[in-house]
C-alpha positions, -999 to +999 in steps of 0.1 A: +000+000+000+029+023+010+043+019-032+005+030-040+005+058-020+039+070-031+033+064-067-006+087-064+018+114-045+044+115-076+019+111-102-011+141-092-001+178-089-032+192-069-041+182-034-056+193-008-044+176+029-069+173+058-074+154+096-102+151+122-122+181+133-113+196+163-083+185+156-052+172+184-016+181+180-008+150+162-035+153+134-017+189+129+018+184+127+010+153+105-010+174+077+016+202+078+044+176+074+032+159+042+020+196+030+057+208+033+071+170+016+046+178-015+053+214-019+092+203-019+081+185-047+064+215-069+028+200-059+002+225-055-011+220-020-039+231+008-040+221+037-078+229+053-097+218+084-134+223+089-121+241+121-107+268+132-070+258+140-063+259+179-045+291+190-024+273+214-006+256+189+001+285+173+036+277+178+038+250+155+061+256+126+046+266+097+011+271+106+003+297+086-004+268+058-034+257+083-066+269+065-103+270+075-125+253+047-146+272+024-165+252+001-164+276-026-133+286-023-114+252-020-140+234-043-131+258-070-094+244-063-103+212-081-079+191-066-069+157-080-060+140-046-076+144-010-052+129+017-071+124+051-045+122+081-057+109+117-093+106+107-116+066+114-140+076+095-154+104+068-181+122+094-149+132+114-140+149+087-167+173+089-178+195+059-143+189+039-156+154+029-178+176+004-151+178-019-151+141-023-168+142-058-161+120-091-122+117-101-114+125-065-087+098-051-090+097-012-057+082+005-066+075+040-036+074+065-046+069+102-037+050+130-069+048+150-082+009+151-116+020+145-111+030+111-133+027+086-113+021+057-130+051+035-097+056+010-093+044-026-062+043-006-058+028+031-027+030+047-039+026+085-010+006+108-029+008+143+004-009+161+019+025+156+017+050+181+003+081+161-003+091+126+028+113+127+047+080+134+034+063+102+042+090+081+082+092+090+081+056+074+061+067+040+080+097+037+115+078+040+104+055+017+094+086-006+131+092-001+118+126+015+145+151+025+138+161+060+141+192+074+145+207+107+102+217+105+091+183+095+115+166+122+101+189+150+059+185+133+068+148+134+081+149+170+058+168+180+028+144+169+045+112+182+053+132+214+013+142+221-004+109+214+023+087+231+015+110+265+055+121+264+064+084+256+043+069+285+014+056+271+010+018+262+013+023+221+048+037+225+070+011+212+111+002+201+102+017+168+085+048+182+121+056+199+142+045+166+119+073+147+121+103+176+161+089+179+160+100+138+145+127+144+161+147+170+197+146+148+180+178+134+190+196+168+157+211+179+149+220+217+128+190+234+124+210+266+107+236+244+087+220+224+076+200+252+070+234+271+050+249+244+027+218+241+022+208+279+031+237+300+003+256+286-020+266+313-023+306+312-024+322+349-058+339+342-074+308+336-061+286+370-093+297+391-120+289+364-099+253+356-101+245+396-137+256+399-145+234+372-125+204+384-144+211+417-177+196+403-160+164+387-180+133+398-169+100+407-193+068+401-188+032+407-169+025+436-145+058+428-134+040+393-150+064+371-148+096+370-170+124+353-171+158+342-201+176+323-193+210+308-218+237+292-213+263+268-211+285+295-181+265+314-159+269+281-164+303+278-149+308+311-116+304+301-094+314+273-095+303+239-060+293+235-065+269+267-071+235+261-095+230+287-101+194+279-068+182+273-058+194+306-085+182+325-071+142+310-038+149+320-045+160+354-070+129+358-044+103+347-022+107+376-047+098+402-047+066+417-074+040+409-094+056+382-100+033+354-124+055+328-123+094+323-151+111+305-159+145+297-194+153+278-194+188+260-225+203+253-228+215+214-261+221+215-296+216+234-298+184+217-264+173+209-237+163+235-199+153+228-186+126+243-144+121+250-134+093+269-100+080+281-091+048+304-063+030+322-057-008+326-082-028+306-110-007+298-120-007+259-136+028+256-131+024+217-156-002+217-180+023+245-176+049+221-187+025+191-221+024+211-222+060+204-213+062+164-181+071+177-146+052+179-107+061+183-087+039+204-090+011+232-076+037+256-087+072+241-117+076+220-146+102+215-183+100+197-213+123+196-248+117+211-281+135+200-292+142+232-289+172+258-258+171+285-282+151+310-295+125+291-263+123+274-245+119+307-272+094+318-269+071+289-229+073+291-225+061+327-256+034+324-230+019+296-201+026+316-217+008+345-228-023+324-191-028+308-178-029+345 
């Protein structure tokens, strides 16, 4: 599949590179990587998210390239290739799967064990540790010349989704890429500062009022946190309120499953769930249309924040 892939990259001129709405740190750096590996090349290339791009990773090299979609303006485009990084299925991809029309090619690169397969072209390795990770190995066998900015946007995906290297899906090859990698000389204690330490003074109150009303159900092993619109506009936008509340909950002894619903809506709740030891929340968030992996995954539910929170903990419960 790699030799596929490679071969559609060399062969089309015009594509446009996308990941995941709302999209994480790894779904990022991996987009802007194979944008700047294609423009090397003399491609003509967007990159485009159905989002806004998060302001706290503003810092990420080259994010100027990250653009909101426009249908009009990126369907007029008329590119020959879409490439979908870090995305299981097409609905994550949000309104940029309009441009999926007759004479499209989709190449579908993911590491999420949920995926759906979608591509003309699947190249989805769930034994690696993040997206970013599976790219380092198609762009080397591109025969890719790396630079310092796609070293640091690849080390900075495989950092993020391998929790800094502790999380279960970090692996002997995960360490032979970041050992690759860092020969391009880059700070690790700042890029790990500028994606971890990342908690602005004005927003320690409202973060510790809100983890003040985080619930804990079934003998302490689950714990629960329910947010309104009204809770995220109470602190900045370049805090990643969710993000932090997971990292914070991971260190704490005996918790097996982490969930936070979102409100989006009166009728519409997200749902973003994360676990230690043996709990498959991949397969809880399948109940829910959703997916991702065993240990972090996410879904949607067309229900308010109660009934939405309800429904979660009642499956929760019966998977215990």
């Amino acid at each position: 599949m790699e030799r596929r892939i490679i071969q559609s990259l060399r062969k089309h001129h015009k594509f446009i590179v996308s990941m995941h709405v709302n999209p994480d740190p790894d779904a990022v750096a991996a987009a802007l990587a194979l944008t700047l590996f294609l423009r090397a090349q003399g491609k003509k290339v967007r990159m485009v998210n159905q989002d806004d791009c998060p302001s706290w990773l503003n810092f990420v090299p080259r994010i100027s390239l990250y653009e909101k979609f426009d249908e009009v303006k990126h369907g007029a485009f008329a590119a020959e290739v879409l490439v979908v990084l870090d995305c299981g299925d097409l609905k994550r991809l949000g309104s940029v799967a309009r441009l999926i029309r007759p004479g499209v090619q989709v190449i579908n690169i993911d590491h999420h064990c949920t995926n759906e397969n979608f591509g003309d072209l699947n190249l989805v390795e769930e034994q690696y540790s993040s997206t970013s990770e599976i790219l380092f190995r198609l762009l080397k066998k591109a025969k890719c010349h790396f630079t310092k900015d796609i070293a640091m946007l690849l080390y900075l995906g495989i950092l993020t989704d391998t929790g800094s290297f502790g999380f279960d899906c970090t692996s002997s090859h995960t360490h032979t890429v970041v050992a690759e990698l860092l020969k391009f000389k880059f700070s690790v204690s700042d890029m790990y500062g500028q994606a971890y330490e990342t908690l602005p003074r004005r927003d320690l109150k409202p973060f510790l009022a809100l983890m003040n009303r985080l619930e804990l159900f079934y003998g302490e092993r689950v714990a629960c946190l329910a947010l309104t619109g009204r809770d995220l506009g109470s602190v900045s936008d370049e805090f990643d309120l969710k993000d932090k509340v997971f990292t914070f909950l991971r260190s704490v002894q005996g918790l097996e499953v982490i969930v936070i619903l979102t409100e989006q809506g009166k009728e519409k709740t997200r749902l973003n769930f994360r676990s230690r030891g043996s709990f498959d929340v991949a397969r809880l968030a399948g109940q829910f249309g959703g997916g991702g992996h065993k240990k972090a995954s996410g879904g949607f539910l067309d229900q308010g924040l109660t009934k939405a929170k309800s429904k979660v903990l009642a499956a929760i419960g019966k998977a215990l």
